[in-house]
C-alpha positions in Angstrom: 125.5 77.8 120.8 124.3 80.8 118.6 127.5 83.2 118.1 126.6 87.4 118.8 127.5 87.5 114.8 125.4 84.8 114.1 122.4 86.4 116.0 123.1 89.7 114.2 123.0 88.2 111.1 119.6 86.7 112.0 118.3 89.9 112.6 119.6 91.8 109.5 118.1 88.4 107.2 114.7 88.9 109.3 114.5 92.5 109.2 115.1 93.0 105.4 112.7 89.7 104.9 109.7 92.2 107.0 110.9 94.8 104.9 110.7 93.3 101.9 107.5 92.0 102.4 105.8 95.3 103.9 107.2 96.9 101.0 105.0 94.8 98.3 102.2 94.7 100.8 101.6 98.3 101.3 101.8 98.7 97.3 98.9 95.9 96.9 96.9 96.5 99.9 97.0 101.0 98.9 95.9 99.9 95.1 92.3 98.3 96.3 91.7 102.2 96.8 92.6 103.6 93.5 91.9 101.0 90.9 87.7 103.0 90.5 89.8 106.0 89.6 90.6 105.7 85.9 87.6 103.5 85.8 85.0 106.7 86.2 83.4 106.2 82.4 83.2 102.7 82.7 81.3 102.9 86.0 78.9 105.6 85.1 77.9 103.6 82.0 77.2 100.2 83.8 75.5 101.5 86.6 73.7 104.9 84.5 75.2 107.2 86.7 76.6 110.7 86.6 79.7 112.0 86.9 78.6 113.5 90.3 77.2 109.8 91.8 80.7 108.2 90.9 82.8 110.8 92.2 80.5 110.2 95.3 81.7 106.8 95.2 85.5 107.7 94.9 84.9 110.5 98.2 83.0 107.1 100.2 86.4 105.2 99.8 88.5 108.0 101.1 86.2 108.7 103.9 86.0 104.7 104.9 90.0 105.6 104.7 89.9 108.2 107.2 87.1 106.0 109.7 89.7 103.2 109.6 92.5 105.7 110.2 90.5 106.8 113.3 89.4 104.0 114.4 91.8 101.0 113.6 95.2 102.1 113.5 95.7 103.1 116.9 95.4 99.6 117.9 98.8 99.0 116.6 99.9 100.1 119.5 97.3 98.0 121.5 97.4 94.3 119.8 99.6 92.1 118.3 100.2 94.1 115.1 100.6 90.8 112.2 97.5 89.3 113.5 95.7 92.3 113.3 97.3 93.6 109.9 96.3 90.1 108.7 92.8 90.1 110.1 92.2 93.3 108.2 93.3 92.3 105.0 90.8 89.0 105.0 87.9 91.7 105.0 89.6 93.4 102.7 89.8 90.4 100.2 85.8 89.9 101.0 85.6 93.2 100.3 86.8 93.5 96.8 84.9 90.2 95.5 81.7 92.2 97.2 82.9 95.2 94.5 83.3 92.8 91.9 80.2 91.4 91.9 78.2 94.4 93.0 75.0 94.8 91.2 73.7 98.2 92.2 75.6 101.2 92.6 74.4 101.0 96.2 76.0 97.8 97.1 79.5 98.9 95.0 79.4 102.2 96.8 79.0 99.8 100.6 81.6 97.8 99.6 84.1 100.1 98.7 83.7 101.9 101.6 84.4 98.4 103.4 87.5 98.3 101.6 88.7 101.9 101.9 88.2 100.9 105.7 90.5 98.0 106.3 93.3 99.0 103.4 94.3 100.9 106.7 95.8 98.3 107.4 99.1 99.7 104.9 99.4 102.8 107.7 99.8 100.2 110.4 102.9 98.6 108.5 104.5 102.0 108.3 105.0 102.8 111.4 106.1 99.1 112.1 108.9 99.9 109.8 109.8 102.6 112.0 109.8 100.4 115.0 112.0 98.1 113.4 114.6 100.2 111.8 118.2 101.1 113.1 118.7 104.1 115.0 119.4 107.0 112.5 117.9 104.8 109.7 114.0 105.5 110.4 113.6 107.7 107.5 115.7 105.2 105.3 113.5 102.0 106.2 110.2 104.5 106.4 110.9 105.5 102.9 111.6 102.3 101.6 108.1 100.7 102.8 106.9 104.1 101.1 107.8 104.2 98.2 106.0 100.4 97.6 102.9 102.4 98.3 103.3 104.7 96.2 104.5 102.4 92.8 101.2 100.4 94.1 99.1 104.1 94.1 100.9 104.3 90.4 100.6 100.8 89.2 96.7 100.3 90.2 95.5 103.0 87.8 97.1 101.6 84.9 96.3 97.6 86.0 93.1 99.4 86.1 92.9 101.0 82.4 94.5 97.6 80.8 92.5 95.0 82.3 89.5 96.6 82.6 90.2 97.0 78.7 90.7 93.6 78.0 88.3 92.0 80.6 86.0 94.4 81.9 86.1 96.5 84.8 85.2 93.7 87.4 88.1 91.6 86.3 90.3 94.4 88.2 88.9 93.8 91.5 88.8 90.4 91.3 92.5 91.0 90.8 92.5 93.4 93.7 91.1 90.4 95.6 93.7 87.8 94.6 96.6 89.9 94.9 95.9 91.4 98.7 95.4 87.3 99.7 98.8 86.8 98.4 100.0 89.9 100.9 98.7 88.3 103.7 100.2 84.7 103.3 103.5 86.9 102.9 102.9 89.1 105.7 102.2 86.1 107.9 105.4 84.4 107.1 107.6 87.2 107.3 106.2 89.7 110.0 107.9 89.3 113.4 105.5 89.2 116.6 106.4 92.0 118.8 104.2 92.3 121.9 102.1 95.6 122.2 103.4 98.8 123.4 100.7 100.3 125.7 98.2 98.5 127.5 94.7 100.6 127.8 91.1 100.6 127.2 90.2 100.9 123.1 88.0 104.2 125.0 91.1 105.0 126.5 93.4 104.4 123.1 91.1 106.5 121.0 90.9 109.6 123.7 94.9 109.4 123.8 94.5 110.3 120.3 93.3 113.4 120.5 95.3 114.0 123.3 98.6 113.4 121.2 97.1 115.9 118.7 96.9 118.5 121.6 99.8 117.6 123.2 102.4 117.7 120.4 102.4 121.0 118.2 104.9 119.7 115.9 102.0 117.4 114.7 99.0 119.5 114.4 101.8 121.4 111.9 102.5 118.4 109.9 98.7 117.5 109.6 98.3 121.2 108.0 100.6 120.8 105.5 100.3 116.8 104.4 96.6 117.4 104.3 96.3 121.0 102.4 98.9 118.7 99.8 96.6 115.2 99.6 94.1 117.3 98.9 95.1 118.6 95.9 96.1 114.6 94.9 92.3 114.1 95.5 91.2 116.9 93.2 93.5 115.7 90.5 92.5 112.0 90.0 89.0 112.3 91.1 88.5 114.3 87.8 91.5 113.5 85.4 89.9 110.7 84.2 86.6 112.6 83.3 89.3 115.4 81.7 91.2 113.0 79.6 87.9 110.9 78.5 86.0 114.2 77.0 87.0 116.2 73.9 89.3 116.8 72.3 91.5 113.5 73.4 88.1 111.0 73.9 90.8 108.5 75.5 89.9 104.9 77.0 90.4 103.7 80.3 93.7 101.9 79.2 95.0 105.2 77.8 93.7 107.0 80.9 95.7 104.3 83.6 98.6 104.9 81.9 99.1 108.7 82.8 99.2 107.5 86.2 102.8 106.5 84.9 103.8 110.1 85.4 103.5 110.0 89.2 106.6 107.6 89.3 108.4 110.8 90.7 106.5 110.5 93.4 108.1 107.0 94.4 111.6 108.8 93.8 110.9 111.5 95.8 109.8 109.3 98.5 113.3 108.0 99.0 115.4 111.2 98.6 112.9 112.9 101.2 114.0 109.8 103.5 117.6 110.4 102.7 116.9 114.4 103.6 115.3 113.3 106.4 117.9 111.7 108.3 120.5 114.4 107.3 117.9 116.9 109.5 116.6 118.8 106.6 113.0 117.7 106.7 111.2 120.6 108.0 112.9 122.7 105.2 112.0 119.6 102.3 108.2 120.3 103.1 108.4 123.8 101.7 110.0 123.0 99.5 107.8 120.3 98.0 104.9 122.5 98.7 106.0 125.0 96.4 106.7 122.2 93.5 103.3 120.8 93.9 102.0 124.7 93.7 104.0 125.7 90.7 103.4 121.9 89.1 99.0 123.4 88.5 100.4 126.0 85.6 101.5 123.2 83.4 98.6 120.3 84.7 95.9 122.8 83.7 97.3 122.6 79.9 95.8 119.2 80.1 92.3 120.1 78.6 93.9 121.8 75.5 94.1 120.5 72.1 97.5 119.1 70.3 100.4 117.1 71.6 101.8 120.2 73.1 99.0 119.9 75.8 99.6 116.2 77.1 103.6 116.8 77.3 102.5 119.6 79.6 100.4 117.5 81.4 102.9 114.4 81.6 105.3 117.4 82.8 103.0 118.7 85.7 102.0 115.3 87.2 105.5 114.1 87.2 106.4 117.8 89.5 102.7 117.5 91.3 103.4 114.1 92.5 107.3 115.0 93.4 105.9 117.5 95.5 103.0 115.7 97.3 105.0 112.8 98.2 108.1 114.4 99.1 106.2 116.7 101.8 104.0 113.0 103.0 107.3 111.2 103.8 109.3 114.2 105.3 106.5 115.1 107.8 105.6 111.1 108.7 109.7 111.2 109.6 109.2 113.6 112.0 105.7 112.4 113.6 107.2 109.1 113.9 110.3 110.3 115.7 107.7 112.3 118.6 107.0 109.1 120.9 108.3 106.0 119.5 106.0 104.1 121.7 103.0 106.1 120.4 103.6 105.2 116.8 100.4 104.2 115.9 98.3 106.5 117.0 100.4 109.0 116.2 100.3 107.8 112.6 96.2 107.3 113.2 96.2 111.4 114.2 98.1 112.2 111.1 96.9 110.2 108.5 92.9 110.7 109.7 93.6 114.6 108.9 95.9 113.7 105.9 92.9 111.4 104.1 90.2 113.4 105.2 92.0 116.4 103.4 92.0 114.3 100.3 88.4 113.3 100.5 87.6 117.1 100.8 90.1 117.8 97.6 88.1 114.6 95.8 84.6 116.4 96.8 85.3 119.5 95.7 87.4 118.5 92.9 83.8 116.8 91.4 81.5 120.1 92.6 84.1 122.4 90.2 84.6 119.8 87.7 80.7 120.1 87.3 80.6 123.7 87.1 83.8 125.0 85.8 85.9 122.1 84.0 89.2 121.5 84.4 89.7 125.3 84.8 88.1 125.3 87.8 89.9 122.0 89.1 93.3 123.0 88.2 92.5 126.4 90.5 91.5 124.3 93.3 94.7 122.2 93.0 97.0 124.9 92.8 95.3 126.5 96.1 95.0 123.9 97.9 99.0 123.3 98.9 99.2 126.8 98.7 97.4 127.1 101.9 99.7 124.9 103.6 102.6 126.8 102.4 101.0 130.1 103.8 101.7 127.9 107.3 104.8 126.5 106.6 106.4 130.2 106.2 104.7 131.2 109.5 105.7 127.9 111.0 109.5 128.5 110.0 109.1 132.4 110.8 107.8 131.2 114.6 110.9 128.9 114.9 113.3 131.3 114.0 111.6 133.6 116.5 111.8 131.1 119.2 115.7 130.7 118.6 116.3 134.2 118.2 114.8 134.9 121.6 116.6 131.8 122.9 120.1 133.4 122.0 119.6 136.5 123.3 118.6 135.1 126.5 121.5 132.8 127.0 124.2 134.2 128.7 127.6 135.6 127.0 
């Protein structure tokens, strides 16, 4: 007979196996949607396009982002989540070899929005950590699947810049391909099957959407301030790459990936916002990383300058910018998440819709400014955009200490 101990053990091995496995996945399956990014010059030149047409394609992925956000997350909470996370990723892998192949700028700019569609299927794992994690440990476990997403956002740009170096661009997404097949066999082993948690109408499921948003202030709060931040992480990399490839630094795509090397903070932060998180200090952790990823725009806007001194300052403002955006991403998912535990999903689809579609507004206005005012104009657009959700966050906090001031004056001595 199976001991208590023994079945405790089982569940610690099969819990850290998920976790481990979620942890790569996330990081492969996010990468599919940045590996175009340092790739801009390369594009342009082998379809004859403009800087405007590719940062067109780059908006198309974020926008198929937010449709699958909308659309396809919620049904985490409807279906059996590894078989759908699994079913995903196969058009996902299709996807990418469609991309690598693509002929036309037409049939690239299809495909990646095919890809920036199903890659959604990394915002259904998240949650899942949540629903599998210890009580008092969500923000640990959410943080840990993170923070795999984020090395993945990091590592794809500079995979991106060497291979497409060595082997030409279309080598990465073949490699795109390969590696999110390999998540899937790994998710498929490791995944437990949990049975849904709501039982509706997909009508029904997307309608309770919306209602979750209307429903639960503390959300449409969080959206404000993760999407006024992602943003400004769209403005950044859609144009970086155009930055760093014109005078006076002419870099390649390799040199190019490997600036994306200065976002490791990001992956840090990740972790420490977790750790924050579960100590109750979250709410105060997003203003704070607000104001980093504000302050982080003096130094970034160096960048276009000549001399070394330029590109320190750079390294130094990416590594603040993307301490800042992720630190205020993972603090506000640990507090959606804790809302309606049985309403993970869609909670994550309400968030996550408003979070990407605030990065592929930051990634279309990023190109419009980059056109007509260089990176001056781009690093003013960056440093505004967080700012905005700052402005909230002190009238958010001002509103809550309202609320308990009122509260103590009405409670009896």
């Amino acid at each position: 007979m199976t001991t208590r101990a023994t079945e405790t053990d089982d569940t610690v091995r099969t819990r850290r196996r998920a976790v481990a496995a979620m942890t790569f996945a996330t990081g492969v399956i996010i990468a599919n949607n940045y590996y175009a990014q340092p790739l801009e010059d390369a594009l342009a030149e082998a379809f004859h396009a403009s800087t405007s047409q590719i940062g067109l394609i780059l908006t198309l992925i974020q926008l198929g982002y937010a449709l699958g956000l909308a659309t396809l997350v919620p049904l985490g909470d409807l279906l059996e989540r590894r078989r759908l996370v699994v079913t995903m990723l196969s058009v996902t892998v299709a996807g990418m070899v469609v991309v690598a192949v693509a002929p036309t700028l037409a049939v690239l700019g299809a495909a990646a929005t095919l890809v920036g569609i199903t890659t959604v299927a990394a915002q259904i794992l998240v949650p899942f950590a949540a629903h599998l994690a210890p009580e008092g440990q969500q923000g640990k476990m959410v943080s840990t699947v993170m923070s795999g997403l984020l090395i993945g956002v990091l590592i794809s740009r500079v995979v991106a810049g060497l291979v497409s170096q060595v082997l030409g661009w279309r080598a990465v997404f073949v490699l795109g391909a390969v590696l999110t097949a390999v998540a899937v066999v790994l998710l498929w082993r490791a995944l437990p099957v949990l049975p849904p948690t709501t039982r509706m109408r997909y009508g029904a499921l997307l309608r309770s959407v919306v209602a979750l948003v209307r429903e639960e202030p503390v959300l449409r709060w969080r959206v404000v301030y993760s999407a006024s931040s992602y943003a400004a992480f769209g403005a950044l990399w859609t144009s970086i790459g155009f930055m760093l490839a014109a005078p006076p630094h002419h870099f390649d795509q390799g040199v190019i990936g490997l600036f994306a090397l200065f976002g490791v903070a990001g992956a840090a932060a990740a972790r420490f916002a977790g750790r924050l998180a579960d100590r109750g200090w979250a709410h105060y952790a997003v203003g704070g990383f607000l104001a980093v990823s504000v302050l982080s725009w003096a130094a970034i806007a160096q960048g276009a300058g000549p001399g070394v001194g330029s590109l320190v300052a750079l390294a130094i403002g990416l590594l603040l910018f993307d301490l800042g955006v992720q630190g205020v991403h993972v603090s506000n998912q640990t507090i959606v998440y804790a809302l309606r535990p049985d309403s993970r999903s869609r909670i994550n689809s309400a968030y996550m819709t408003i979070y990407f579609l605030g990065g592929a507004l930051g990634s279309g206005l990023s190109a419009t400014f980059y056109a007509s005012h260089g990176w001056a104009g781009v690093s003013v657009l960056g440093a505004v955009l967080p700012a905005i959700g700052l402005v909230f966050w002190f009238v958010d906090t001002a509103l809550r200490r309202r609320a308990v001031s009122v509260a103590a004056r009405a409670t009896p001595a």
